[in-house]
Backbone as JSON Lines, residues from 0, in Angstrom:
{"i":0,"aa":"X","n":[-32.96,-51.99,8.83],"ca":[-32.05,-51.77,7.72],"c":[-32.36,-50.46,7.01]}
{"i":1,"aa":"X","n":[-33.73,-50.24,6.62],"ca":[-34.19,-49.07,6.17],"c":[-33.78,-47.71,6.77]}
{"i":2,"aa":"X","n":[-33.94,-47.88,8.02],"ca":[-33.79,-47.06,9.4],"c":[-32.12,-46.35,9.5]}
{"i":3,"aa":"X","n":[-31.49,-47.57,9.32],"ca":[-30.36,-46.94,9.37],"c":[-29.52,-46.19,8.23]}
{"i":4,"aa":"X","n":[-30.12,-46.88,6.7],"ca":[-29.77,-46.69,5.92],"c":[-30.04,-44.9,5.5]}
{"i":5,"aa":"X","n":[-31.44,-44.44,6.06],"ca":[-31.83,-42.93,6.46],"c":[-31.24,-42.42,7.34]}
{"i":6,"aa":"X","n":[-30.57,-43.04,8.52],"ca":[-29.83,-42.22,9.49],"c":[-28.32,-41.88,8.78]}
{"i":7,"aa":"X","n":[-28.01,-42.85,7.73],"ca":[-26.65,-42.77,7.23],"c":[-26.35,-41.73,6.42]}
{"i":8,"aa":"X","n":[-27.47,-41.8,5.51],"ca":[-28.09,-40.63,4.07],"c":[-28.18,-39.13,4.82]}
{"i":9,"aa":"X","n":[-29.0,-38.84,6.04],"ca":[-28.8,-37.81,6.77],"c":[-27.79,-37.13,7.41]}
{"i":10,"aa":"X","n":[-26.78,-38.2,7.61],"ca":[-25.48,-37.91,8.38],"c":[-24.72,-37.46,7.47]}
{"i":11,"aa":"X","n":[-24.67,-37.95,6.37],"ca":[-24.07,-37.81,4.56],"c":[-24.39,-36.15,4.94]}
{"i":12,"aa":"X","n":[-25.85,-36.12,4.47],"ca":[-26.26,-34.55,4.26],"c":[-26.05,-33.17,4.78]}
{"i":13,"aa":"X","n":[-26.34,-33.56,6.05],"ca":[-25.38,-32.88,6.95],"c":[-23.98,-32.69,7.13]}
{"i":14,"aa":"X","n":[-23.11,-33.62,6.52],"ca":[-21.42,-33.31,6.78],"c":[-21.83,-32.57,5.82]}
{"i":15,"aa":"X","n":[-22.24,-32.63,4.57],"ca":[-21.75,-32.03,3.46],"c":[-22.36,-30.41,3.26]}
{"i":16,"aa":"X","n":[-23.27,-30.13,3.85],"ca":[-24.17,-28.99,3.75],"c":[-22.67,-28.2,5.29]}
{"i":17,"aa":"X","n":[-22.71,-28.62,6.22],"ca":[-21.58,-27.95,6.86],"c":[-20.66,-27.99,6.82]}
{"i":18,"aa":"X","n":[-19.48,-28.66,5.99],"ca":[-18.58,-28.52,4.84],"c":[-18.88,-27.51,4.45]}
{"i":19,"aa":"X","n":[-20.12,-27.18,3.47],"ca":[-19.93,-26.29,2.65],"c":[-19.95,-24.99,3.32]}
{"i":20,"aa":"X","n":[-20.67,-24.32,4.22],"ca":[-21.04,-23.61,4.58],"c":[-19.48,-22.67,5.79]}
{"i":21,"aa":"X","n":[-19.13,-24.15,6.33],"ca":[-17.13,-23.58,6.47],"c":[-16.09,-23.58,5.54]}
{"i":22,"aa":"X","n":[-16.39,-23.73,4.68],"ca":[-15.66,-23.26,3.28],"c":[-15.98,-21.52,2.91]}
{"i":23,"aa":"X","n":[-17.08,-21.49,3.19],"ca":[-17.21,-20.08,2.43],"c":[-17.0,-18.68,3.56]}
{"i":24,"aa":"X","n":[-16.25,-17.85,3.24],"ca":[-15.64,-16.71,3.92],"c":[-15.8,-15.37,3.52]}
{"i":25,"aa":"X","n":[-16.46,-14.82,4.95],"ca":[-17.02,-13.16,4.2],"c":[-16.4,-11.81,4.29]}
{"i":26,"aa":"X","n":[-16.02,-10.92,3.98],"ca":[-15.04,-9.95,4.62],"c":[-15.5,-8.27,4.36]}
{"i":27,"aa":"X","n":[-15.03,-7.85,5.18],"ca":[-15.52,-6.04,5.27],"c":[-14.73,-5.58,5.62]}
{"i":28,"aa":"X","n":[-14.33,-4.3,5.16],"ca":[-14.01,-3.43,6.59],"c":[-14.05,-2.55,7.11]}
{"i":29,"aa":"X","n":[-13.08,-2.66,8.4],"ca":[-13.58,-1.61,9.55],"c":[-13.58,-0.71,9.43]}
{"i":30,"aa":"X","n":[-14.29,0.1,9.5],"ca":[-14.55,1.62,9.89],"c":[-13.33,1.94,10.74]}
{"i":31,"aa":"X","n":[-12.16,2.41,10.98],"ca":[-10.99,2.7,11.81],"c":[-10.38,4.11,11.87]}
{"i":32,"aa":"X","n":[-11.21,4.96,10.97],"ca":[-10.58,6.49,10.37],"c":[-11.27,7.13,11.82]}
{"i":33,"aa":"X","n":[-10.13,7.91,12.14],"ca":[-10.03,9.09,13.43],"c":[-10.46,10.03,13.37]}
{"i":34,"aa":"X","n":[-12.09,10.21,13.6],"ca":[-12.09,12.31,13.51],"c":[-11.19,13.16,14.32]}
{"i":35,"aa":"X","n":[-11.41,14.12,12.92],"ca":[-10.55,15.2,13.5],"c":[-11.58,16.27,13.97]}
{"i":36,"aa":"X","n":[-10.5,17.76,14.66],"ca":[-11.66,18.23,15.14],"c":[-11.46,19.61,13.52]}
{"i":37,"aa":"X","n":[-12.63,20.15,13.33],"ca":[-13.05,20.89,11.98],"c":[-12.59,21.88,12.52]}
{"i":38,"aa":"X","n":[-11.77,22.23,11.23],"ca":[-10.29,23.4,11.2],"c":[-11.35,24.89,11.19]}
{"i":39,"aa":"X","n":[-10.95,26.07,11.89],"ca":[-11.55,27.55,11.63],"c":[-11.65,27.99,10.53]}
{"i":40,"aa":"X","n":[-12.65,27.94,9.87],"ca":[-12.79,28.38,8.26],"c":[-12.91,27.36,7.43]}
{"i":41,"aa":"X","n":[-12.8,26.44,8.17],"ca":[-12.95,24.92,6.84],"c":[-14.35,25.29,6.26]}
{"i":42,"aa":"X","n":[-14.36,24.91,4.77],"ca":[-15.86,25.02,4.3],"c":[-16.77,24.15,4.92]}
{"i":43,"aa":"X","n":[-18.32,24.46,5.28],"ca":[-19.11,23.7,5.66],"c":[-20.26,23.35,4.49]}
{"i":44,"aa":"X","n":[-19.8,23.63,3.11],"ca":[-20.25,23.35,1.97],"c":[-20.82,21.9,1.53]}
{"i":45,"aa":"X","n":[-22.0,21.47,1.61],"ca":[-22.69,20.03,1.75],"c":[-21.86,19.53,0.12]}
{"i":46,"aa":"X","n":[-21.31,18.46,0.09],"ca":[-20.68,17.77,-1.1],"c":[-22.26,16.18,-1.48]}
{"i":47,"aa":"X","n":[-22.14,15.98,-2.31],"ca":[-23.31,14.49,-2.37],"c":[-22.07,14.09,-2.84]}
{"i":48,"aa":"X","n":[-22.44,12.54,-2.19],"ca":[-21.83,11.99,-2.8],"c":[-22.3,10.69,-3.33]}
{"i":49,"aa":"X","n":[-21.73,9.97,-4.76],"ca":[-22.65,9.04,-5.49],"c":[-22.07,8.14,-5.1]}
{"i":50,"aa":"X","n":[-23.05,7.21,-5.4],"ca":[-22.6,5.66,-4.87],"c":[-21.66,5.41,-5.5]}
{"i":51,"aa":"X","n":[-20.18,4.48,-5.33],"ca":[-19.06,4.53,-5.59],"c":[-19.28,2.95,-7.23]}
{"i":52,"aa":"X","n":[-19.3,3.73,-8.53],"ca":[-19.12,2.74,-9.12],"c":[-18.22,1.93,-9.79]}
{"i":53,"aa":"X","n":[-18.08,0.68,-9.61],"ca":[-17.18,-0.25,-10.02],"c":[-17.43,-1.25,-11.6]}
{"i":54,"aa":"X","n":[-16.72,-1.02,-12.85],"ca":[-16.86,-1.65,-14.01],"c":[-16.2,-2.66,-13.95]}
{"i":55,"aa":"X","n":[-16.23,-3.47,-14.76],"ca":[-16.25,-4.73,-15.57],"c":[-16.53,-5.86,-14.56]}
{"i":56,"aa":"X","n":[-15.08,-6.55,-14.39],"ca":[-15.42,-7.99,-13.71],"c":[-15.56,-8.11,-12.17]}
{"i":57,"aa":"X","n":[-14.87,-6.73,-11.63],"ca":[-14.72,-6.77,-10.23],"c":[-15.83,-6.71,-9.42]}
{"i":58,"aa":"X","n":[-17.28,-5.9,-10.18],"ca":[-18.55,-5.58,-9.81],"c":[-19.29,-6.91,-9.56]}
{"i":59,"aa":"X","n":[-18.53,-7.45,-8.64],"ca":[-19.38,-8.93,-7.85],"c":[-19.2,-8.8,-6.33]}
{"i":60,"aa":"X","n":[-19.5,-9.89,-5.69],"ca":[-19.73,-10.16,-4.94],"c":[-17.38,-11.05,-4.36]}
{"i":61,"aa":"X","n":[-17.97,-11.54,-5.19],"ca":[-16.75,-12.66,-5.42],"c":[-15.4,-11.81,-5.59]}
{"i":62,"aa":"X","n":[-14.16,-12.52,-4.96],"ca":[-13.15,-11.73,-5.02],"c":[-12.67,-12.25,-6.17]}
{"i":63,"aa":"X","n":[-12.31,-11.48,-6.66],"ca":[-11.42,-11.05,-8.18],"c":[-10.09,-11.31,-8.25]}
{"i":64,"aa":"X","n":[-8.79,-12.16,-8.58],"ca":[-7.8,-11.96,-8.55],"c":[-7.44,-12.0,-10.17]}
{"i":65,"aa":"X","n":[-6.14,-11.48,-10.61],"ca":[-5.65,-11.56,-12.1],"c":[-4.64,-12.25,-11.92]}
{"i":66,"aa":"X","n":[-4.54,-13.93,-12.31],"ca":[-3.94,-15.17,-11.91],"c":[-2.32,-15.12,-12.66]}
{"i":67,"aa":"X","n":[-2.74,-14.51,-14.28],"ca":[-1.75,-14.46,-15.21],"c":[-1.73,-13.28,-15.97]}
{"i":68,"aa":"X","n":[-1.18,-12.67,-16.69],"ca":[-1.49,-12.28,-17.98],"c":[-2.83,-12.41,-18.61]}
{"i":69,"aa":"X","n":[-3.79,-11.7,-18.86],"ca":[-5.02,-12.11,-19.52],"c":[-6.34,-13.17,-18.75]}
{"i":70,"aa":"X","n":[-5.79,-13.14,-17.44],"ca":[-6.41,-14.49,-16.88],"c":[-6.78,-14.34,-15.67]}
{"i":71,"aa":"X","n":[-8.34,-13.82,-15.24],"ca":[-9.0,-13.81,-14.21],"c":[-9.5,-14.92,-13.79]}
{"i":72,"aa":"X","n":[-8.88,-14.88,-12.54],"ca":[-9.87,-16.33,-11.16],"c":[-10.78,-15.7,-10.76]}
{"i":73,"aa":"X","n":[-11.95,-16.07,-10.48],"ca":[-13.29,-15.69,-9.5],"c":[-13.32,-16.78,-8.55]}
{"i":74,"aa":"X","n":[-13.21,-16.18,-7.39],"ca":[-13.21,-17.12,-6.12],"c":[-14.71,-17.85,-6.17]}
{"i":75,"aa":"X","n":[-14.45,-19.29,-5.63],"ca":[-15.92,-19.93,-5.17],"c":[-16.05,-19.59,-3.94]}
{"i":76,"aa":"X","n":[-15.26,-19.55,-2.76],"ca":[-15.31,-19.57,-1.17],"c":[-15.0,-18.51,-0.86]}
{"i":77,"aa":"X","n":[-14.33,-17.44,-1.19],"ca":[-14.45,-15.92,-0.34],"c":[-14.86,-14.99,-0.98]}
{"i":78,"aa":"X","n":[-15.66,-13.85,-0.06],"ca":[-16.67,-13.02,-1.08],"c":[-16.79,-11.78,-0.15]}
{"i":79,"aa":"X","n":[-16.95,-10.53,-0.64],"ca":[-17.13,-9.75,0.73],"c":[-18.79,-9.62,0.87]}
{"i":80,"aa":"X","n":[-18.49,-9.2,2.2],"ca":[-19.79,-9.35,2.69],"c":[-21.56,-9.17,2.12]}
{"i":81,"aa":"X","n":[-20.86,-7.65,1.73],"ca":[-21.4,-6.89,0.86],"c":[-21.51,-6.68,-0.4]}
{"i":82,"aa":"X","n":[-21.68,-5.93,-1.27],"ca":[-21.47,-5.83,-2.49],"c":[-20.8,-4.43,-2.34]}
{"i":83,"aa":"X","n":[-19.3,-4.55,-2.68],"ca":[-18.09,-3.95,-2.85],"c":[-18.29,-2.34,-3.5]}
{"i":84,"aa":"X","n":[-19.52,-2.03,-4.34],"ca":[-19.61,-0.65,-4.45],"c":[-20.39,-0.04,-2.67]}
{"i":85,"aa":"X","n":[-21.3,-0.53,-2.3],"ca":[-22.0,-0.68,-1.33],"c":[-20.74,-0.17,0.02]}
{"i":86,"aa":"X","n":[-19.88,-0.88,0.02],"ca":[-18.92,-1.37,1.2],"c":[-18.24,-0.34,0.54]}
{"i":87,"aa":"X","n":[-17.71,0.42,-0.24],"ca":[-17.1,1.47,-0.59],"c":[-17.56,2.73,-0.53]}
{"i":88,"aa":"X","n":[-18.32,2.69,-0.54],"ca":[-19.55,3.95,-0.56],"c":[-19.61,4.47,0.81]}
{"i":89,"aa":"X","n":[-19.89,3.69,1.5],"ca":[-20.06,3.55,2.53],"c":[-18.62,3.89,3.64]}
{"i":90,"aa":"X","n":[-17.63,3.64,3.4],"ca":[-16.55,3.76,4.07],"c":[-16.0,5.4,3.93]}
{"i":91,"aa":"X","n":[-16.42,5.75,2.34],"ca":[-15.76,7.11,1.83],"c":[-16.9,8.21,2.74]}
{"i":92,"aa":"X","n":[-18.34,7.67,2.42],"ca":[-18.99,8.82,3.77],"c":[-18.43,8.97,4.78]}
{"i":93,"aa":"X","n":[-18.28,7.88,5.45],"ca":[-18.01,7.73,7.01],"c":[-16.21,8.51,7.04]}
{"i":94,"aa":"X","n":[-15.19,7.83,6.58],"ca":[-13.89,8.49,6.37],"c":[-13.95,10.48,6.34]}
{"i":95,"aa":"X","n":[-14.68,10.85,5.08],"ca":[-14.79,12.23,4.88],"c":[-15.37,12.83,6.31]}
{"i":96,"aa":"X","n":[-16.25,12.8,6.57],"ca":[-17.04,12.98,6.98],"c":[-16.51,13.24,8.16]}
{"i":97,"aa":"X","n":[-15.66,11.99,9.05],"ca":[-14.72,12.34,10.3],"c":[-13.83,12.91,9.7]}
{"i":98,"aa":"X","n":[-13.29,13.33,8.53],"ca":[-12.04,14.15,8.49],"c":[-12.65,16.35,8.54]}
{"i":99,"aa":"X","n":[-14.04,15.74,8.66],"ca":[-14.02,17.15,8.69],"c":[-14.87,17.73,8.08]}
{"i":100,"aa":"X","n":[-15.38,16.85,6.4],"ca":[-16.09,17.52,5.39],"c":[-17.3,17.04,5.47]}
{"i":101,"aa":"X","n":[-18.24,17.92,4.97],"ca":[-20.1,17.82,5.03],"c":[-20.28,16.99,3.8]}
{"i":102,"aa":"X","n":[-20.71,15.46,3.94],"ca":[-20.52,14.96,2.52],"c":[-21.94,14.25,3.39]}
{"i":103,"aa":"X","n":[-23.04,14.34,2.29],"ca":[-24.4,13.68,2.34],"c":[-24.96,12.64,1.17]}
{"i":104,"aa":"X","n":[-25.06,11.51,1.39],"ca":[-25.38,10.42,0.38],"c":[-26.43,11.08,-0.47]}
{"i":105,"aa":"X","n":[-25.96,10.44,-2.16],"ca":[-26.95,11.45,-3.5],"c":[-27.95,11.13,-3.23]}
{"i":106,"aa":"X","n":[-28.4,9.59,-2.65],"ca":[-29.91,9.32,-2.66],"c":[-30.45,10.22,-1.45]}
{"i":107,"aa":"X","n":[-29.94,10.82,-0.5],"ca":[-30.77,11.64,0.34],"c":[-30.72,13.28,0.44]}
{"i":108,"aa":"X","n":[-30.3,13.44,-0.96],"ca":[-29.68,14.39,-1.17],"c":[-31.55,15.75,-1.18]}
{"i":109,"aa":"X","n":[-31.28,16.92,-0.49],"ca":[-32.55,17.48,-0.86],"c":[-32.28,19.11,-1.62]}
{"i":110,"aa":"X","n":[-33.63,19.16,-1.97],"ca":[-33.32,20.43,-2.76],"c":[-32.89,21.97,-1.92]}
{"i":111,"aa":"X","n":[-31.76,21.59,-2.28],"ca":[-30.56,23.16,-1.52],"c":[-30.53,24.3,-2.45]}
{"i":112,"aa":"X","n":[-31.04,25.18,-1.92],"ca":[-31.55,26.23,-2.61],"c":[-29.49,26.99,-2.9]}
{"i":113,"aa":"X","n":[-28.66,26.58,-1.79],"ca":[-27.24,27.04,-1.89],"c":[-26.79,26.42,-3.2]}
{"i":114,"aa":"X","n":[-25.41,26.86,-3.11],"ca":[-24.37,25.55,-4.2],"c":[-23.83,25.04,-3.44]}
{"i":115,"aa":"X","n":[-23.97,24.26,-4.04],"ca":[-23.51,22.53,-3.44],"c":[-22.71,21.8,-4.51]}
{"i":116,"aa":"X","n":[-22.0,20.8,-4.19],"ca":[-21.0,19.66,-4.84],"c":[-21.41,18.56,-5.34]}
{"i":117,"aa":"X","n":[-20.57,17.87,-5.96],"ca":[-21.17,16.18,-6.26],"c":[-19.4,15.74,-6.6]}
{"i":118,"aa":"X","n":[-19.19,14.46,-5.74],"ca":[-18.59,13.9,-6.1],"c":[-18.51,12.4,-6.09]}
{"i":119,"aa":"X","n":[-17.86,11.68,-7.12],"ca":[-18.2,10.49,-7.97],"c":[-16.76,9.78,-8.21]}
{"i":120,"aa":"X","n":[-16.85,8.62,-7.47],"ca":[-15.34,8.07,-7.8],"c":[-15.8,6.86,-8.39]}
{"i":121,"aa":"X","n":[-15.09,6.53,-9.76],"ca":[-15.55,5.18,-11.09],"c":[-14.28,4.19,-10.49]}
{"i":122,"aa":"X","n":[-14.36,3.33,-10.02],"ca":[-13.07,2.31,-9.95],"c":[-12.93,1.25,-11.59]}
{"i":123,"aa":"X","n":[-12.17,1.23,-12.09],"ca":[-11.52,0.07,-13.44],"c":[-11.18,-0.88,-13.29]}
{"i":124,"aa":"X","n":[-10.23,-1.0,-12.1],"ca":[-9.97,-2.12,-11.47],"c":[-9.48,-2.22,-9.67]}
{"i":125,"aa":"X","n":[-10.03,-3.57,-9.56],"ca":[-10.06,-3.25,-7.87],"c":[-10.19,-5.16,-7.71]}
{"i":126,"aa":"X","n":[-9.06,-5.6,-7.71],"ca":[-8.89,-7.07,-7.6],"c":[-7.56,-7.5,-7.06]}
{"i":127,"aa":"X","n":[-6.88,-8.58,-6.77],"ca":[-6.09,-9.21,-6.5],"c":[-5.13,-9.59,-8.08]}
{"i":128,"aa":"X","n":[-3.94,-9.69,-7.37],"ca":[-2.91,-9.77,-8.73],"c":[-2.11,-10.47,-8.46]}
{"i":129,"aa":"X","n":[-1.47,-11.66,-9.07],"ca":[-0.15,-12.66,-8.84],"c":[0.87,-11.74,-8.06]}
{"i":130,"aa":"X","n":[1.51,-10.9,-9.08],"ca":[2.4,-10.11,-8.89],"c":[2.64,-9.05,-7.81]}
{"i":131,"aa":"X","n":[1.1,-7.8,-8.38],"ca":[1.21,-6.6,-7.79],"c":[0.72,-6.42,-6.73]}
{"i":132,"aa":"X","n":[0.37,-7.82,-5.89],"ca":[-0.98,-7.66,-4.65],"c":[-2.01,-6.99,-4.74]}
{"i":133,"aa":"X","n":[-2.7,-6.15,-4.26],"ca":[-3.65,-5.48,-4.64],"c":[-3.52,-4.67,-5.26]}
{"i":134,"aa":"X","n":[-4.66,-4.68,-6.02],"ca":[-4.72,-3.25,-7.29],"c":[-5.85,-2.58,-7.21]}
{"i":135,"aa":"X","n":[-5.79,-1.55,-7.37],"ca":[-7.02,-0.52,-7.38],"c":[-6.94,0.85,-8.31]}
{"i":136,"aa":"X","n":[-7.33,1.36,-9.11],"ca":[-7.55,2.01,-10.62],"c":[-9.06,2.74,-10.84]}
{"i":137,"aa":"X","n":[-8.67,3.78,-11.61],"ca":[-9.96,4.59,-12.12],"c":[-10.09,5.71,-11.96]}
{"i":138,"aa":"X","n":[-10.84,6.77,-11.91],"ca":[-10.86,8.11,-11.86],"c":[-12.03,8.4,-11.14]}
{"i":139,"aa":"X","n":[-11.82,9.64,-10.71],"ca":[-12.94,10.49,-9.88],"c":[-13.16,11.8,-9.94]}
{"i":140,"aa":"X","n":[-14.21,12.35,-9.87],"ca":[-14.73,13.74,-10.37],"c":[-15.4,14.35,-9.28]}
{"i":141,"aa":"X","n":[-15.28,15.8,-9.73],"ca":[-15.95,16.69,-8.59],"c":[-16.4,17.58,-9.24]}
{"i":142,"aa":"X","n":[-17.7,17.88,-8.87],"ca":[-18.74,19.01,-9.46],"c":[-19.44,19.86,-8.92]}
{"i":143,"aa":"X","n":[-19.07,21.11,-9.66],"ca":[-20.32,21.67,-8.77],"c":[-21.42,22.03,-9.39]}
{"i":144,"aa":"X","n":[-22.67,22.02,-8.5],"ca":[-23.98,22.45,-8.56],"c":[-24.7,23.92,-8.66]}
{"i":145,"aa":"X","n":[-25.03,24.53,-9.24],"ca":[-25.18,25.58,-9.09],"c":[-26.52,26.01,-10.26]}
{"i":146,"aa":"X","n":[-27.18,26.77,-9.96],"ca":[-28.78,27.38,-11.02],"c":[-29.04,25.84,-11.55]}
{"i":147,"aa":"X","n":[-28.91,24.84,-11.58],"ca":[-29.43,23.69,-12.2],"c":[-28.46,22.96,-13.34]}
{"i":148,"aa":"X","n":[-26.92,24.26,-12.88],"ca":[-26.12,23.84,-14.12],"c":[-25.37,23.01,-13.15]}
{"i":149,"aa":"X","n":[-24.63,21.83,-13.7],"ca":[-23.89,20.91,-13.46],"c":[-22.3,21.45,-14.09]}
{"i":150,"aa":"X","n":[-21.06,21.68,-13.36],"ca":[-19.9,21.62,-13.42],"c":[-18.9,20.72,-13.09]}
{"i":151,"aa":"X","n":[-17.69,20.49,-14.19],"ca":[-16.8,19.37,-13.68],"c":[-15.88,20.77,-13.37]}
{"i":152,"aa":"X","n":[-15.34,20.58,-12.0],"ca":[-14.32,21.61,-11.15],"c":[-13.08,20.7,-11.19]}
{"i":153,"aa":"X","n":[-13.12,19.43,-11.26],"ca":[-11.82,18.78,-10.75],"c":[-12.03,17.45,-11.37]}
{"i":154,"aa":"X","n":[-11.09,16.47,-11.72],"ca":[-11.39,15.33,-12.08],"c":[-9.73,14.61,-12.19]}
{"i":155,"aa":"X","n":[-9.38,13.68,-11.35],"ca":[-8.22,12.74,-11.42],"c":[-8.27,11.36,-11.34]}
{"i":156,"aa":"X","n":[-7.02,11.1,-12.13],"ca":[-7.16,9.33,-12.42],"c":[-5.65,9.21,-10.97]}
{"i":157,"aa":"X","n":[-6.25,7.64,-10.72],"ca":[-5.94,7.18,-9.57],"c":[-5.06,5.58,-9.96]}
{"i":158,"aa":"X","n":[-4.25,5.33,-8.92],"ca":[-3.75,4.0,-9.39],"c":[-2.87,3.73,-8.35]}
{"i":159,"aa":"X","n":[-3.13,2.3,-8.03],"ca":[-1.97,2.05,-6.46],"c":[-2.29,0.48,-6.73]}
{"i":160,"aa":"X","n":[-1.12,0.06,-5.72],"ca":[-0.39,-1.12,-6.18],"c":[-0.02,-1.17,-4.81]}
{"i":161,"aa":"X","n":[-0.39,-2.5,-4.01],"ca":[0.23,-2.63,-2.7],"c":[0.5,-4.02,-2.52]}
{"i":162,"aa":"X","n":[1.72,-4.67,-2.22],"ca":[2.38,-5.69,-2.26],"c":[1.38,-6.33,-0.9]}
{"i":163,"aa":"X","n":[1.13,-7.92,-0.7],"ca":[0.41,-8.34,0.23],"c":[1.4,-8.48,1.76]}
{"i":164,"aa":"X","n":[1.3,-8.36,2.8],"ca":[2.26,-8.62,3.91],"c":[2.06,-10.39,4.37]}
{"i":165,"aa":"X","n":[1.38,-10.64,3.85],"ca":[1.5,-12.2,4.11],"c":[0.52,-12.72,2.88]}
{"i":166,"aa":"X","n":[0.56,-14.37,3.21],"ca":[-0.2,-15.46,2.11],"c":[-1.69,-15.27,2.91]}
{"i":167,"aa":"X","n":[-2.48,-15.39,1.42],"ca":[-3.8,-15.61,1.99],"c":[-4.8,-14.31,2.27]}
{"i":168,"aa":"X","n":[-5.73,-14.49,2.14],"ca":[-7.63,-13.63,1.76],"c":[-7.3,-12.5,2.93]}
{"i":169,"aa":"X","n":[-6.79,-12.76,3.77],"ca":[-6.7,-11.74,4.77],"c":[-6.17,-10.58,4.8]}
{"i":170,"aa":"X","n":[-4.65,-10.99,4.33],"ca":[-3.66,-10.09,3.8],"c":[-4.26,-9.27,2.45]}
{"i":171,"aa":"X","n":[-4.99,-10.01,1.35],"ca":[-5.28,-9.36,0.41],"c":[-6.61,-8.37,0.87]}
{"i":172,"aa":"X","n":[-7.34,-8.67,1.72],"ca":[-8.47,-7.71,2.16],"c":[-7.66,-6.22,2.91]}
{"i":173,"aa":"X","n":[-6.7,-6.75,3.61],"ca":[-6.2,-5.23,4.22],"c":[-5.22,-4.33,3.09]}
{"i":174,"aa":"X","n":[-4.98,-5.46,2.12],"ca":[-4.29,-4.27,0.82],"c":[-5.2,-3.51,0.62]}
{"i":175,"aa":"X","n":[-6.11,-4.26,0.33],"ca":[-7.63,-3.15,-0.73],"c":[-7.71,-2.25,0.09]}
{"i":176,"aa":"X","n":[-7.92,-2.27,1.76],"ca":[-8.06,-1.39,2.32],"c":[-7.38,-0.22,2.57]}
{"i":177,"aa":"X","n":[-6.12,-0.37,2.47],"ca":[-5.06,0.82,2.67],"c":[-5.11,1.19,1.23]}
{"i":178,"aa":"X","n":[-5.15,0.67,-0.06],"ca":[-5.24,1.88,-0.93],"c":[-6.32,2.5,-1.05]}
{"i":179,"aa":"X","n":[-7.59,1.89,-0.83],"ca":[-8.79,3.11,-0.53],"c":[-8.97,3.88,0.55]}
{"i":180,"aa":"X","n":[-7.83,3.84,1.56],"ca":[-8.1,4.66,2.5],"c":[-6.49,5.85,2.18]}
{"i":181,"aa":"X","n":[-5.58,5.19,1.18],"ca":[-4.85,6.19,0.51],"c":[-5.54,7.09,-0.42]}
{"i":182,"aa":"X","n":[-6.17,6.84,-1.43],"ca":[-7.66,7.28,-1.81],"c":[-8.15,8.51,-1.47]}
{"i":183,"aa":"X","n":[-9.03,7.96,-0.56],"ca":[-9.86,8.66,0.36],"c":[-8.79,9.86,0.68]}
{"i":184,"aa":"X","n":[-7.59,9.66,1.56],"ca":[-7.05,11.15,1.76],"c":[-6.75,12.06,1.12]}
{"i":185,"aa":"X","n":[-5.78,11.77,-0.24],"ca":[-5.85,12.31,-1.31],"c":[-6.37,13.27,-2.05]}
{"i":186,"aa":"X","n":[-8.16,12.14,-1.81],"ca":[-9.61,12.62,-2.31],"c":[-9.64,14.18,-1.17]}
{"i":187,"aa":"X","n":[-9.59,13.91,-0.2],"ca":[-10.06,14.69,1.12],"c":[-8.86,16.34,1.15]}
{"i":188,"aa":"X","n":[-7.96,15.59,0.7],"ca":[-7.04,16.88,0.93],"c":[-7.32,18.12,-0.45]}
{"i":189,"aa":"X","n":[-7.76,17.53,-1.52],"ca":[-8.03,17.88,-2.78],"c":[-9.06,18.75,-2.41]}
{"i":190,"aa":"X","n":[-10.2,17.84,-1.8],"ca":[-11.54,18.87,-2.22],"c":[-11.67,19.45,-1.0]}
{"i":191,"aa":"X","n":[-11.22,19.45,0.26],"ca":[-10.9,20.58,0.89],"c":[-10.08,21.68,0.8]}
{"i":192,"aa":"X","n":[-8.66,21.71,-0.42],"ca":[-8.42,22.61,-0.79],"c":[-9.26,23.65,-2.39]}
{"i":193,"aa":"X","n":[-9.66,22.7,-2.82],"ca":[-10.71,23.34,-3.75],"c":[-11.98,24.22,-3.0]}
{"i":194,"aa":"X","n":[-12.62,24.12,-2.01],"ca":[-13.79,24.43,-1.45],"c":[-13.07,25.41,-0.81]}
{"i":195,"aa":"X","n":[-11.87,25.46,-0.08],"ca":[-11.33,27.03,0.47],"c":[-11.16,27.7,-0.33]}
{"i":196,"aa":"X","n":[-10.87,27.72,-1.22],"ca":[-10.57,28.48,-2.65],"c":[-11.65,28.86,-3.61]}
{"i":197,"aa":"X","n":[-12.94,27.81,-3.26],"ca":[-14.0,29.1,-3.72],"c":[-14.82,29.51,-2.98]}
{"i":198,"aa":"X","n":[-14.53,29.4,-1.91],"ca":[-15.3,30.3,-0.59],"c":[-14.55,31.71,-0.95]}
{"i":199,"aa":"X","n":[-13.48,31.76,-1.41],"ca":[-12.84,33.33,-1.09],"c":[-13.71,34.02,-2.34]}
């Protein structure tokens, strides 16, 4: 009686621990940006770039949606993989980088006796929305480096709104993705025309 009553309690434990564990859903994404091949005269000017930071509620783990008016859900079961400045950071190296431009992470950044860049993108908001499907918001800056003085050369606010193509975590993961990879070009076409322009 004892015997079984422990085989029952275990069987309990187990549905419920793997229940939980197929409930919860992780997401990233792909790396999919095409190098190009680097244009004659493109600057080969090293840019740093800072880890991509994200304020208020979105800076989790947990996906973020804005349910109502005034009224954020935090998911229990889907989360990206990573931590979303991390997974952003990370995509904008890799993106630039095949489009052409010399962009080196700030933490490995070494002492360049040249001038060199810094650029820094702040996201405000970067969540899921009843309405607007994905949202993504905030501004980004570009600086240059030079004798130890720090310059703001460029600085724009950003904002996109992409309706979901279907129901469900999936659809909302590839919104986020196409406006940061709208973003990213934007970003790319900008400070490659800034960097030809002070090479002359």
């Amino acid at each position: 009686m004892k015997s079984s009553l422990q085989i029952c309690l275990l069987a309990l434990l187990m549905m419920g621990c793997s229940s939980n564990s197929d409930g919860h859903k992780y997401y990233k994404f792909s790396d999919q940006a095409q190098s190009v091949e680097k244009q004659i005269g493109a600057p080969e000017t090293p840019i740093y770039l800072d880890q991509v930071a994200i304020l208020g509620v979105s800076n989790q783990q947990a996906f973020v949606q804005f349910t109502q008016p005034n009224t954020v859900n935090i998911a229990s079961f889907h989360f990206w993989a990573e931590h979303p400045e991390n997974m952003l950071t990370q995509l904008t190296l890799s993106y630039l980088n095949k489009r052409g431009l010399t962009i080196i992470p700030r933490t490995l950044a070494g002492d360049l006796n040249t001038t060199r860049y810094s650029l820094k993108l702040v996201v405000d908001e970067y969540a899921g929305h009843y309405e607007k499907g994905a949202i993504l918001s905030g501004n980004w800056y570009f600086y240059k480096l030079q004798a130890g003085n720090t310059q703001l050369i460029q600085t724009k606010r950003f904002s996109f709104e992409n309706q979901l193509q279907d129901d469900g975590f999936d659809a909302l993961v590839a919104a986020h993705k196409s406006n940061w990879l709208l973003l990213l070009n934007d970003v790319e076409q900008i400070l490659t025309a800034q960097l030809k322009q002070s090479s002359k």
